[in-house]
Structure formats: C-alpha cells, structure tokens
C-alpha positions as a Markdown table, in Angstrom:
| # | Residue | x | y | z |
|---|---|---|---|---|
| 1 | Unk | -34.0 | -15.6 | 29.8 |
| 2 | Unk | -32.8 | -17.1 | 33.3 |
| 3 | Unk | -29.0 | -16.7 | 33.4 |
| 4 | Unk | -26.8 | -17.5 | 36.9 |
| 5 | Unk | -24.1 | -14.9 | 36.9 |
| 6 | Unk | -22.2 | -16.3 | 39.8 |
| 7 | Unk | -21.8 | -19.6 | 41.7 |
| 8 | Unk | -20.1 | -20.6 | 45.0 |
| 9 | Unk | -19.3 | -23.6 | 46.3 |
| 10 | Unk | -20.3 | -24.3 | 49.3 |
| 11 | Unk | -20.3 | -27.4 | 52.1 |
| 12 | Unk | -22.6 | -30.4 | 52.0 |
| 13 | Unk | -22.9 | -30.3 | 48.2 |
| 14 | Unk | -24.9 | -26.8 | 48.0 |
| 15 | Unk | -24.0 | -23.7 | 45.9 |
| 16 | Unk | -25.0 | -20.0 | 46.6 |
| 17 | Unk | -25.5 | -19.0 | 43.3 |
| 18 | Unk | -27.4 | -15.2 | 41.6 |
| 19 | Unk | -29.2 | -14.9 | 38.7 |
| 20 | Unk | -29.5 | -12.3 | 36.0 |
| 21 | Unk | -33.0 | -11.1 | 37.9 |
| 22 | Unk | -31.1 | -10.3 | 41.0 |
| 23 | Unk | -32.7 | -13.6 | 42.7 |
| 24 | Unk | -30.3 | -15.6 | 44.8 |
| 25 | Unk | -30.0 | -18.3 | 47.4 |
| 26 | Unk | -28.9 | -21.6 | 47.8 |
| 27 | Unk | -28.6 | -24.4 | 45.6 |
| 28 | Unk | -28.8 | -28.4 | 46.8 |
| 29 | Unk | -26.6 | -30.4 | 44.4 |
| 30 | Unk | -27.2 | -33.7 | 45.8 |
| 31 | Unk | -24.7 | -35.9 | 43.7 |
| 32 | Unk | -26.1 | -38.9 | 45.2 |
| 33 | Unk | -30.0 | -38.7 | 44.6 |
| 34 | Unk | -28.8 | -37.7 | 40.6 |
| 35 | Unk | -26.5 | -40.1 | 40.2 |
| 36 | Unk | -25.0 | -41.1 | 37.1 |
| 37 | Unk | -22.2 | -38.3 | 36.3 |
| 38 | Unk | -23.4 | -36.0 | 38.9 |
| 39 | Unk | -21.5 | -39.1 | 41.6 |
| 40 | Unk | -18.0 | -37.4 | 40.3 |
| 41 | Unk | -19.3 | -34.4 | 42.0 |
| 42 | Unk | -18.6 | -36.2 | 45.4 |
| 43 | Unk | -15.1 | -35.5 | 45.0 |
| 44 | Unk | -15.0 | -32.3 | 46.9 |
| 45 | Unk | -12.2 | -30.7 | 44.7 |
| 46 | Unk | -14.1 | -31.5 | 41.7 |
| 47 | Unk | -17.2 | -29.7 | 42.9 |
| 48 | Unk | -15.2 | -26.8 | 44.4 |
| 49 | Unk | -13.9 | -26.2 | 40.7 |
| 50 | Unk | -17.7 | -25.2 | 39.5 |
| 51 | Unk | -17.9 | -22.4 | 37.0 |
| 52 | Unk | -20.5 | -20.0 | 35.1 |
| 53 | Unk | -20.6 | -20.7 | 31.7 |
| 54 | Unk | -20.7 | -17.1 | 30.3 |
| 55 | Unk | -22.6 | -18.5 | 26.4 |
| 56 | Unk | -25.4 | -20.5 | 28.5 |
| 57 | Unk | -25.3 | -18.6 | 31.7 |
| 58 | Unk | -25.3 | -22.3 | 33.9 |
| 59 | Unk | -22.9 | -23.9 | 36.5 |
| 60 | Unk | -20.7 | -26.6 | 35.3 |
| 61 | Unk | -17.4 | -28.3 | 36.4 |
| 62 | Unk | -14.4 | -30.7 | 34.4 |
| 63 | Unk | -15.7 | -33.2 | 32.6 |
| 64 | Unk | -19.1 | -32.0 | 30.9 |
| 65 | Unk | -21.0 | -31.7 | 34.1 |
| 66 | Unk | -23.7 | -28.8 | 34.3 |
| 67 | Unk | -27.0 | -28.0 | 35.2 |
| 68 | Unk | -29.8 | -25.7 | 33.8 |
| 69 | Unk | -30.2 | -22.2 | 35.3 |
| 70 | Unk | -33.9 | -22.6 | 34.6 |
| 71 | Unk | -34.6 | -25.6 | 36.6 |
| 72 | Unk | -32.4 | -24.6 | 39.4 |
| 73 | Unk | -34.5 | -21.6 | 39.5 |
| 74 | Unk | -37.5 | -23.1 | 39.8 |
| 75 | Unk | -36.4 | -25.2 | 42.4 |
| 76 | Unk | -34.9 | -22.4 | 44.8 |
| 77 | Unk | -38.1 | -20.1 | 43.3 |
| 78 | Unk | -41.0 | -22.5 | 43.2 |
| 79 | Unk | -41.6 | -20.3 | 40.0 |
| 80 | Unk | -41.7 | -21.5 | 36.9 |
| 81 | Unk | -39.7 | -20.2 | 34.0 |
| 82 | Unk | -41.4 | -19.4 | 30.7 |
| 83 | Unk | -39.3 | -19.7 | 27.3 |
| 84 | Unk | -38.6 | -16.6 | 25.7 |
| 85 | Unk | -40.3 | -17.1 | 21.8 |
| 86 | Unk | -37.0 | -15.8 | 20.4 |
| 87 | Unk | -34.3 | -18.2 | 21.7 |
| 88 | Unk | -32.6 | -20.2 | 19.7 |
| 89 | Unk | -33.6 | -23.5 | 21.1 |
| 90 | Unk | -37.2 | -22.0 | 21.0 |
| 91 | Unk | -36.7 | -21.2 | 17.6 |
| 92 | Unk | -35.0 | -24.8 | 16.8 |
| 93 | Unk | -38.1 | -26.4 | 18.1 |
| 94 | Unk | -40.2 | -24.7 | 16.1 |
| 95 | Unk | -39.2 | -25.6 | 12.7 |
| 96 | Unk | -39.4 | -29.4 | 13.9 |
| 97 | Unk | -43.2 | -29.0 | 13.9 |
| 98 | Unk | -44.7 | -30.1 | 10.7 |
C-alpha cells in the first residue's frame, strides 16, 4: 500500500513529499484548478501547516483538507497504483457486492 512518509511545503503551492517505496519528488497542489476546500489552501500559512497522517499515510492540513497518497503517486509516477486484496476499504467493498 502507497504511504507518504514525509511532506514539505514548498513555494508556488508544491510539496516535496517521499513515499513508503522510497519514490519522491514534487508534488503540484494547485488550490485554484481544485477549488472548492482546496481555495483555503491559498492561505500560505495554512498550506505551510501540512502534515502526514501516520493511520492513512496522506498529507493533510486544519480543517479536514487532505489528499490521497495513491493518486498523488500516480500523478508524480505516471504509474498506476493497484489495491492491495487485503485492505480494509478493499475488504469493505467487497461485501457490498451481492
């Protein structure tokens, strides 16, 4: 499973951020193109305050904002991320299917 283990702010809205596999590089936020809650990012000491969370291994700041390791890898990666069978939202999913 993709975890970030670190994440650093950095100017123009980007994070250098490392994942679990060793892989890292640099991350484009852009607040403005998401939108919505992602515009509070635009506060620069709101954005500096990003964080790993350590239980789902993504960045996140105040307020509920985050976003997922396995897209952001993907992104930086061009490779796709394939679900592990045994996590729990894999798991979750599973039992939805008749």
């Amino acid at each position: 499973m993709i975890r970030i283990i670190s994440a650093e702010p950095l100017p123009q809205y980007r994070l250098k951020v490392t994942f679990n596999d060793g892989v890292s590089g640099i991350f484009p936020v852009e607040p403005e193109r998401r939108g919505g809650v992602f515009l509070k990012l635009l506060d620069a000491k709101i954005f500096n305050a990003v964080t790993v969370n350590p239980d789902f291994g993504c960045v996140e700041w105040p307020g509920g904002i985050d976003l997922c390791p396995d897209t952001m890898y993907q992104v930086m990666t061009g490779a796709e991320v394939r679900a592990e069978l045994h996590a729990p939202m894999a798991l979750r999913e599973e039992k939805k299917k008749p």
